[in-house]
C-alpha positions in Angstrom: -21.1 -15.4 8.2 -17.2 -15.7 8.5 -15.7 -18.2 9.9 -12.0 -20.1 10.2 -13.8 -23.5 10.7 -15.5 -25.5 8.6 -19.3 -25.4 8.7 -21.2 -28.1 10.1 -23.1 -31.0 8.6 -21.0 -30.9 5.5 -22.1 -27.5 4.0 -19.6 -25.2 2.1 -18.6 -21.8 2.1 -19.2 -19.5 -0.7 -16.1 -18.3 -0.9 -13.0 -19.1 0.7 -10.2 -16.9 1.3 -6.8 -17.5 1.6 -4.0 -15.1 3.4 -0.3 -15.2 4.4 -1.5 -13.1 7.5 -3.3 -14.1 10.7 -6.4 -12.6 10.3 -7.4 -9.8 12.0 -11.0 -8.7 12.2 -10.2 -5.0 11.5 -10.9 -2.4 8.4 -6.5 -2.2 8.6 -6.5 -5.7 7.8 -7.5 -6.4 4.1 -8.6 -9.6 3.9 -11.2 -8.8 6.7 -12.5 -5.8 4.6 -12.9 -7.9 1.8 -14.9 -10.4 4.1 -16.9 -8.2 5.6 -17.9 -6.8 2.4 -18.8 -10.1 1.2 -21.2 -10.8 4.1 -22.3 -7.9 4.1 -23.7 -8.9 0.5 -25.1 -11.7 1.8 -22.4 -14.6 1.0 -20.8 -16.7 3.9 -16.9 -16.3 3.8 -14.4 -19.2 5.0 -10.9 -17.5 6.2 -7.6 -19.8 5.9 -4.7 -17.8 7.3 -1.0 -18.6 7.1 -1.6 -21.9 5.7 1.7 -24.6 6.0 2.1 -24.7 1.9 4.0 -28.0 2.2 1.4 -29.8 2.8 -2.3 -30.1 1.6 -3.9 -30.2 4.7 -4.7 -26.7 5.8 -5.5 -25.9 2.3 -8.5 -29.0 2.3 -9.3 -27.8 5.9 -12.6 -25.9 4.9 -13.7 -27.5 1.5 -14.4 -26.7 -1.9 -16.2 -23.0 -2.3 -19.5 -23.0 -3.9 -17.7 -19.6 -5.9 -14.3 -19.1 -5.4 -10.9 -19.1 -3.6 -9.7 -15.4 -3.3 -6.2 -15.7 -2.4 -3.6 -12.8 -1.1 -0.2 -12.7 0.5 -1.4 -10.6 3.0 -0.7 -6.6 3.8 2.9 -7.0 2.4 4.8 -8.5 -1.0 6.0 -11.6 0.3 9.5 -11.2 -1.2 9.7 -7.8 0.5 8.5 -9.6 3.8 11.2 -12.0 4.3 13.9 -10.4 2.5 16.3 -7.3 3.5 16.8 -4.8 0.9 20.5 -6.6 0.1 18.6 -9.8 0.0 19.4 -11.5 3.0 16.7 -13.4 5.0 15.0 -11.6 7.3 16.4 -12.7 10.7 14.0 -13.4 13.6 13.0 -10.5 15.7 10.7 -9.9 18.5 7.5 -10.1 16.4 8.6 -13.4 14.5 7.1 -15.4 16.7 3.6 -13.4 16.2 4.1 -13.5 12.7 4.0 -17.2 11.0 6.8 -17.3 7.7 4.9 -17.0 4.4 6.8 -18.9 1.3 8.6 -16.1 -0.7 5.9 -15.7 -3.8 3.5 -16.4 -1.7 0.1 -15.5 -4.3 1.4 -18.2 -6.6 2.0 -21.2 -4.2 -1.2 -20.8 -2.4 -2.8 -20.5 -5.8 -0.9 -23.2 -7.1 -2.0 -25.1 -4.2 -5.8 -24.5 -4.3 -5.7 -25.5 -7.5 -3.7 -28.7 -6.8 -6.9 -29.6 -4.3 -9.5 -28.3 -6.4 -8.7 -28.5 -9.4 -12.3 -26.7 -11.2 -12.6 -24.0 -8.9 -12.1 -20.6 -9.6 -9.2 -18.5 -8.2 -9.5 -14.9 -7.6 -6.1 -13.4 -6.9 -5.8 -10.1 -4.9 -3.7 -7.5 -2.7 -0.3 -5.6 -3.3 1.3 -8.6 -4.1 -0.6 -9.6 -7.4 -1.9 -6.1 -7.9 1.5 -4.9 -8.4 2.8 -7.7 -10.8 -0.4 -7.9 -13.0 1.4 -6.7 -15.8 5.3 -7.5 -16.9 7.6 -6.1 -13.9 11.3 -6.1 -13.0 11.9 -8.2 -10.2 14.8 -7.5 -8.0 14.9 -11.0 -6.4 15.4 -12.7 -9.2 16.7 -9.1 -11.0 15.0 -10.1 -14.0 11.7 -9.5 -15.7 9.1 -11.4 -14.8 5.7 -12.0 -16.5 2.1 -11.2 -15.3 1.2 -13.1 -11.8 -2.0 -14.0 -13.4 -0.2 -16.1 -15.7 2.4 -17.7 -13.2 -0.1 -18.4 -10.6 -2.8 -20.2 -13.1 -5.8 -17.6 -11.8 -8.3 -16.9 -13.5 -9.3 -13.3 -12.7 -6.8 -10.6 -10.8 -8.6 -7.7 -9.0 -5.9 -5.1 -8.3 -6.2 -1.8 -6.0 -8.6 -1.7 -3.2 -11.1 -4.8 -4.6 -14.4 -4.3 -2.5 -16.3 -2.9 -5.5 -14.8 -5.8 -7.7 -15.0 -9.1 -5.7 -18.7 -8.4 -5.3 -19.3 -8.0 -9.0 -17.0 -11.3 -8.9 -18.8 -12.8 -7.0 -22.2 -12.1 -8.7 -20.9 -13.3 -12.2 -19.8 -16.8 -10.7 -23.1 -17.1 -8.8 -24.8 -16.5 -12.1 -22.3 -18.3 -13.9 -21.1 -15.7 -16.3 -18.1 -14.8 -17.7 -16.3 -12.6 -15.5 -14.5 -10.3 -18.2 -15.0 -6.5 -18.0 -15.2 -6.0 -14.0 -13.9 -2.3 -12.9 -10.3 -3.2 -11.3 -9.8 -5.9 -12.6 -7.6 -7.6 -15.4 -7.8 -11.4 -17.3 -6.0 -12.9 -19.4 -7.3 -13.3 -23.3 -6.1 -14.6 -26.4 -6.9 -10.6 -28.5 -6.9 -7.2 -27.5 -10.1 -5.1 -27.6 -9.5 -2.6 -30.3 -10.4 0.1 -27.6 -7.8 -0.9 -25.2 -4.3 1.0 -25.0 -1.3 -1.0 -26.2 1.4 -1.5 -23.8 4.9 -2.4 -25.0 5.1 -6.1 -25.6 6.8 -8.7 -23.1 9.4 -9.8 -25.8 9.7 -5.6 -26.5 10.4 -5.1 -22.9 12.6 -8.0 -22.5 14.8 -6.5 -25.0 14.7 -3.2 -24.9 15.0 -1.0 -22.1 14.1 2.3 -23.7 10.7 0.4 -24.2 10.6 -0.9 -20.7 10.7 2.9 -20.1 7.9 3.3 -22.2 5.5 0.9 -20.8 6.0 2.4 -17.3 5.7 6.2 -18.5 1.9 4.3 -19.9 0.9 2.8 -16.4 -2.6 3.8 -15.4 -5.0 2.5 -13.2 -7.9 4.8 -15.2 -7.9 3.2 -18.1 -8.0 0.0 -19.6 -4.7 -1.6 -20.9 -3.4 -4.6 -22.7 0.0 -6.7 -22.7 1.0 -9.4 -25.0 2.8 -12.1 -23.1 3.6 -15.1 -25.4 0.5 -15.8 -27.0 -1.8 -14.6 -24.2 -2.7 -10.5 -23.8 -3.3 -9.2 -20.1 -6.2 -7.0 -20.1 -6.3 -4.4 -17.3 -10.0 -3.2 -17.0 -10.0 0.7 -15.5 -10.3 0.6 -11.7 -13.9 1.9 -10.0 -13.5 5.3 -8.6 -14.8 5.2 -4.9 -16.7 7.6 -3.7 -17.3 8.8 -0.2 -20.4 7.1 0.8 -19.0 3.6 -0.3 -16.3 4.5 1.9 -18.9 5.3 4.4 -20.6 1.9 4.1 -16.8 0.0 3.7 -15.6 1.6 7.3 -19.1 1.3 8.6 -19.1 -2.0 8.8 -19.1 -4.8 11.6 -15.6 -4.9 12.6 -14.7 -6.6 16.0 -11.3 -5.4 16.1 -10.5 -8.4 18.5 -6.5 -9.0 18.4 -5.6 -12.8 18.7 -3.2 -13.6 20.8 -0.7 -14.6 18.3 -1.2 -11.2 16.7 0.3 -9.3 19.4 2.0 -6.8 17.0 -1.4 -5.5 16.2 -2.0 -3.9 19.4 -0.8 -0.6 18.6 -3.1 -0.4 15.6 -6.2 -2.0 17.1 -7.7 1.9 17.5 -6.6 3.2 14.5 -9.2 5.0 12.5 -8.8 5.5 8.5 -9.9 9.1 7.5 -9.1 8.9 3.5 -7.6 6.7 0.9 -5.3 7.4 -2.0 -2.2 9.7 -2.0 -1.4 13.0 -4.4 1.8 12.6 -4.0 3.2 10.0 -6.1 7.4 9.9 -4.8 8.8 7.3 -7.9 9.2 4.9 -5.0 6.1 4.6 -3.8 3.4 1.9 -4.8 0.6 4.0 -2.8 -1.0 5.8 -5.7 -0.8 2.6 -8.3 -2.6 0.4 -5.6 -5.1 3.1 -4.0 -4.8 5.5 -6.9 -3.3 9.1 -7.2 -6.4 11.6 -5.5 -7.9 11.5 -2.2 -11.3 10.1 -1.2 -12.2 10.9 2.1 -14.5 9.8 4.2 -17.6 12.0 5.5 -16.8 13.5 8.8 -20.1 11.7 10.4 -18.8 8.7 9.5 -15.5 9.1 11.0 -16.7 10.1 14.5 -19.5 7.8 14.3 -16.8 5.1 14.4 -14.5 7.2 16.6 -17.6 6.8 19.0 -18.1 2.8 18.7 -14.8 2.4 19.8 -15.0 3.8 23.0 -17.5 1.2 23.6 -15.2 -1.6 23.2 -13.8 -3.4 26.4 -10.4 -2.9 25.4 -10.6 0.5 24.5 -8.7 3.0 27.1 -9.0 6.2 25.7 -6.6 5.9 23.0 -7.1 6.5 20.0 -3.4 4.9 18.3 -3.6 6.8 15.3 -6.2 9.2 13.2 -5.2 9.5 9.0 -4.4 7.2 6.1 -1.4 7.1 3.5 -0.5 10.7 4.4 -2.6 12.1 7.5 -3.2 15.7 6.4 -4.2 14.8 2.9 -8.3 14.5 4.5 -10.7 16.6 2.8 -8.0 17.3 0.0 -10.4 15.8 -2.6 -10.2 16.8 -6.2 -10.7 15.7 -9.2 -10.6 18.7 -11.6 -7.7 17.5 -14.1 -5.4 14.7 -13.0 -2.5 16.4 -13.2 0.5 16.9 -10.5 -2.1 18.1 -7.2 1.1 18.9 -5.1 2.3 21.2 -7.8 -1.1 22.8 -8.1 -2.3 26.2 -7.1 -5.5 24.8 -6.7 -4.6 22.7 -3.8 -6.7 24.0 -0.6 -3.4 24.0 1.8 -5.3 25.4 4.5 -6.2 22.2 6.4 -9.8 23.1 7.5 -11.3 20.8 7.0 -8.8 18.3 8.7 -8.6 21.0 12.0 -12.4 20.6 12.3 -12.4 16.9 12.6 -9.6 16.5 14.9 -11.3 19.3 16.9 -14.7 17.7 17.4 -13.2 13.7 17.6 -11.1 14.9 20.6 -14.6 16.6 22.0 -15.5 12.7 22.2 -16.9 11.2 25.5 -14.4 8.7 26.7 -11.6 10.4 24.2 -8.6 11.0 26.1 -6.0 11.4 23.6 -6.1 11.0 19.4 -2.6 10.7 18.1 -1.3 11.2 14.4 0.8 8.6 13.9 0.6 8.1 10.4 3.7 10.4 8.9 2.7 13.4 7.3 3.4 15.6 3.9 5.3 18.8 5.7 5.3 20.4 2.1 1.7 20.6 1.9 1.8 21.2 6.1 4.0 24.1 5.6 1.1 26.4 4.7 -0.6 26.3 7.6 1.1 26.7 10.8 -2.5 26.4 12.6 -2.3 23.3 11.8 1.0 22.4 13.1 -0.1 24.0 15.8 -2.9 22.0 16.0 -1.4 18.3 15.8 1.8 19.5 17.8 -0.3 20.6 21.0 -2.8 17.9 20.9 -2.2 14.8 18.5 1.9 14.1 19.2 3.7 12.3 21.4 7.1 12.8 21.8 7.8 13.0 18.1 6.2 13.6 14.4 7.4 11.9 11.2 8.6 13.6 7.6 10.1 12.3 5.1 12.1 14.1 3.4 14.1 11.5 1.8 16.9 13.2 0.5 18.9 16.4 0.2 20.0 16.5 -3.1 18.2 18.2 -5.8 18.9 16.0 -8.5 18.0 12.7 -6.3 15.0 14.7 -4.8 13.7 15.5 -8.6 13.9 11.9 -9.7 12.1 10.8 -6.4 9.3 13.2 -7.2 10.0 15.0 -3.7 11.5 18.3 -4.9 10.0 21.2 -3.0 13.1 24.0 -2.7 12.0 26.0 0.9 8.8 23.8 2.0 11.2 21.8 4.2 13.0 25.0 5.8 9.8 26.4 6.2 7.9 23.8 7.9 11.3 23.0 10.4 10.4 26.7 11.7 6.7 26.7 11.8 7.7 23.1 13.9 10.6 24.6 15.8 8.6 27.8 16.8 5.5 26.0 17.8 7.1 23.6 20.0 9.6 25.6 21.9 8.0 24.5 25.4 6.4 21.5 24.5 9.3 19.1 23.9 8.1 17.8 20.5 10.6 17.0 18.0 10.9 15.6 14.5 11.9 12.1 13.2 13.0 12.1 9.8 12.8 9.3 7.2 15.8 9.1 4.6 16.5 6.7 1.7 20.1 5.8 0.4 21.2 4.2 -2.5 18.2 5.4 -4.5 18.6 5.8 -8.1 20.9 8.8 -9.3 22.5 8.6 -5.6 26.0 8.7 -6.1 29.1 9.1 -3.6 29.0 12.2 -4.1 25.3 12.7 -3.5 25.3 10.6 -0.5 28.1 12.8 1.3 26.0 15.8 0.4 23.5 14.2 2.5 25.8 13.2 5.4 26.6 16.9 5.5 22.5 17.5 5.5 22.3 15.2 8.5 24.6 16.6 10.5 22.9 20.0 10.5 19.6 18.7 11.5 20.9 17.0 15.5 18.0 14.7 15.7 16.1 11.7 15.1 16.7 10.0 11.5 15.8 6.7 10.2 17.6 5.9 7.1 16.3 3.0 4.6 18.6 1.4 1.9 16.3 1.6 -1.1 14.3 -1.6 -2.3 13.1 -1.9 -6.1 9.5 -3.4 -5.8 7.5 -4.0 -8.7 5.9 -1.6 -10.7 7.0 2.4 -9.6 8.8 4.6 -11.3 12.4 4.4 -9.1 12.1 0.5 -10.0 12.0 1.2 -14.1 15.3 3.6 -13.2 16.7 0.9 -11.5 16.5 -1.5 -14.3 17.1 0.4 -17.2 19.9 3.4 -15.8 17.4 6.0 -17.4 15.1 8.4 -16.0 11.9 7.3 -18.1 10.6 11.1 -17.9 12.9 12.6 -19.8 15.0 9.5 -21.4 18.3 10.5 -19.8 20.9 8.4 -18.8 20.9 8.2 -14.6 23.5 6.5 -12.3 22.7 3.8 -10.5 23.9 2.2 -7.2 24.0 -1.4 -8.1 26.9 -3.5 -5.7 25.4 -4.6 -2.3 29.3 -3.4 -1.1 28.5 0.3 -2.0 24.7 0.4 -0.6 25.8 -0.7 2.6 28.9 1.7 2.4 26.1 4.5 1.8 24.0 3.7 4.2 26.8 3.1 6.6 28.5 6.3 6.3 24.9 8.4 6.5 24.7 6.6 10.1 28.3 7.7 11.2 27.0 11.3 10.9 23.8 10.7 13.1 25.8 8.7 15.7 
């Protein structure tokens, strides 16, 4: 069972899990997954969301676990939820008052605070937050190095990427009461280094040396294990599981209400969203999608998928909507591969031709009760750009109004260090686009980033000019540093970390606002 209250006649949960989110029963919401999961395997599962962490109270409210506290900051890193990317507090907007304020490093309060209360019980610390800070990272808040979350938040075990093969083997040592060292996706902290682990550069190296720091991020890999002195302690990073597509199956499978609380109002135009895949082959140097999910695509079976497409037209909120059909990128379904781990998008291997995305979307809008299944979730135009059947495809039947891209940039130079440099695939796709949709109205929204790493004056007029050509929709983001990716290490250090060269760097809040502010005047 799950439940938010405590159970009765003084019985405890097995595991208790703690999140900076209202909880939402619903496979886009972590901390459900990882409950459901967990009943699924029999254990009963106490939820605390959005605790008050100045006080004990809400953090006492369900007991002691019989196993474990799992705590996570929710879907977001808690600094990069209440803070703009020059710093400033998030001001209040319409959904603040759906969305309860989580204390900026919010994994190591609430573990700090579990284990204020309950002192012997284990903590198991999870999501992007603590996944992404397992090992030494630059933090831009603070724009200094910090050590390993495990170590700051006193946990005893941190299972990184998507945990749902990891808590359960968690949760099976503590049951048994056995050591919990050498779980899949998972790291600990130890006072050696197995002999068979890879080295990483040193805390003290990295703090003092940023050619190293470059180093230890060129040697990031979820699919291996790994080790980091810090002080007197070594972080051990034990290789992540590889999914497959029946656990998927069996994860999305499960018993999801997808109720939306009230206070959750926000959620509404996710509650019928439908994951087809997880992971992303694209790997941009500002992205944490391929550290956290990993760098090749699992997708799920196409039975599966429409099994669940049909279940929700069964629920009494359900109006023939489904909000949005995909995962990290939407056409990267059925783009599964894992022949050599190299560069996919580079690779000549990569089926482009979208067949088997075309056939899903063609039988879930076949669907009784399917009115509409829209693509919402932003797709890769330089792999789309091959195949103009399927533009054709999601143009005439799965957008509204608009589709997103991303190109990001316009510069070569700034597009190579982003890992987004594709000369042609972005003309090409704007006229697959643009001939497709003459009559239908569609158009394109493009995403931008300023003030990334090697982004220079005179790179960002170069991509004023670029913005004036294209007369419609763009959303421009100043770039944020966040812990772990490759545009971060630049950040830091001034060097490109693949090839050692010195970059520039756009470091004053005055001339990231001035870039972002003159990339507007040419869209207004």
């Amino acid at each position: 069972m799950i439940s938010k209250e405590p159970l009765p006649h003084g019985k405890q949960f097995d595991i208790i899990l703690i999140t900076g989110d209202i909880y939402i029963d619903h496979p886009l919401c972590g901390t459900a997954v990882i409950a459901r999961v967990l009943e699924k395997n029999g254990y009963s599962v106490g939820i605390i969301e959005t605790p008050d962490w100045k006080k004990d109270k809400d953090f006492k409210k369900l007991g002691k676990p019989n196993l474990f506290f799992g705590i996570s900051s929710g879907s977001m890193d808690s600094m990069l939820d209440n803070y703009t990317p020059l710093k400033k507090k998030r001001s209040f907007d319409k959904y603040r008052k759906y969305r309860p304020k989580k204390p900026d490093r919010a994994v190591i309060v609430y573990a700090n605070m579990a284990r204020k209360n309950f002192k012997d019980s284990p903590i198991v610390i999870g999501g992007i937050e603590a996944s992404l800070r397992r090992f030494v990272h630059y933090d831009y808040w603070d724009n200094d190095l910090r050590k390993s979350i495990l170590l700051d938040s006193r946990a005893d075990i941190l299972a990184y990427g998507c945990a749902e093969h990891s808590i359960i083997e968690i949760a099976k040592r503590y049951e048994k009461k056995l050591p919990v060292d050498g779980i899949d996706g998972t790291c600990i902290a130890g006072n050696t280094a197995p002999t068979t682990f890879k080295i990483l550069p040193s805390f003290d190296e990295v703090k003092t040396d940023k050619k190293k720091f470059c180093e230890f991020q060129m040697m990031l890999n979820n699919s291996i294990n790994l080790a980091q002195k810090i002080g007197d302690k070594y972080i051990l990073q034990y290789k992540s599981h590889e999914y497959t597509q029946k656990e998927l199956d069996r994860i999305y499978g499960l018993n999801y209400s997808r109720d939306i609380p009230k206070e959750a109002g926000y959620f509404k135009g996710m509650q019928f969203s439908v994951v087809t895949h997880r992971g992303c082959i694209g790997e941009c140097s500002f992205c944490s999608i391929s550290l956290h999910q990993g760098n090749h695509i699992v997708s799920r079976s196409e039975q599966s998928i429409l099994k669940e497409i049909e279940n929700l037209t069964k629920h009494k909120d359900f109006k023939g909507y489904i909000d949005d059909l995909g995962g990290p990128s939407a056409n990267m379904y059925g783009m599964d591969c894992m022949k050599c781990g190299n560069d996919c998008i580079f690779c000549k291997s990569l089926d482009r031709s979208h067949s088997k995305l075309i056939k899903l979307l063609r039988k879930a809008r076949k669907i009784k009760g399917v009115k509409k299944i829209f693509v919402r979730s932003g797709i890769r135009y330089d792999i789309a750009a091959d195949s103009e059947e399927y533009i054709k495809e999601i143009s005439e039947n799965h957008t509204s109004g608009y589709l997103k891209i991303a190109p990001e940039h316009s510069n070569p130079e700034v597009l190579e260090l982003m890992n987004k440099h594709f000369p042609g695939r972005l003309e090409k796709f704007v006229d697959s686009f643009k001939k497709i949709n003459k009559t239908t109205g569609q158009y394109l929204r493009y995403y931008f980033i300023t003030a990334h790493p090697g982004s220079s004056e005179k790179e960002n007029r170069e991509l004023k000019i670029f913005l004036k050509g294209i007369k419609e929709n763009a959303i421009i983001q100043v770039f944020t540093p966040t812990p772990m990716t490759m545009s971060t290490c630049m950040y830091y250090t001034s060097i490109d970390p693949k090839t050692g060269k010195a970059i520039y760097v756009p470091y004053t809040y005055r001339e990231k606002k001035d870039q972002k502010s003159e990339l507007y005047k040419s869209i207004r």
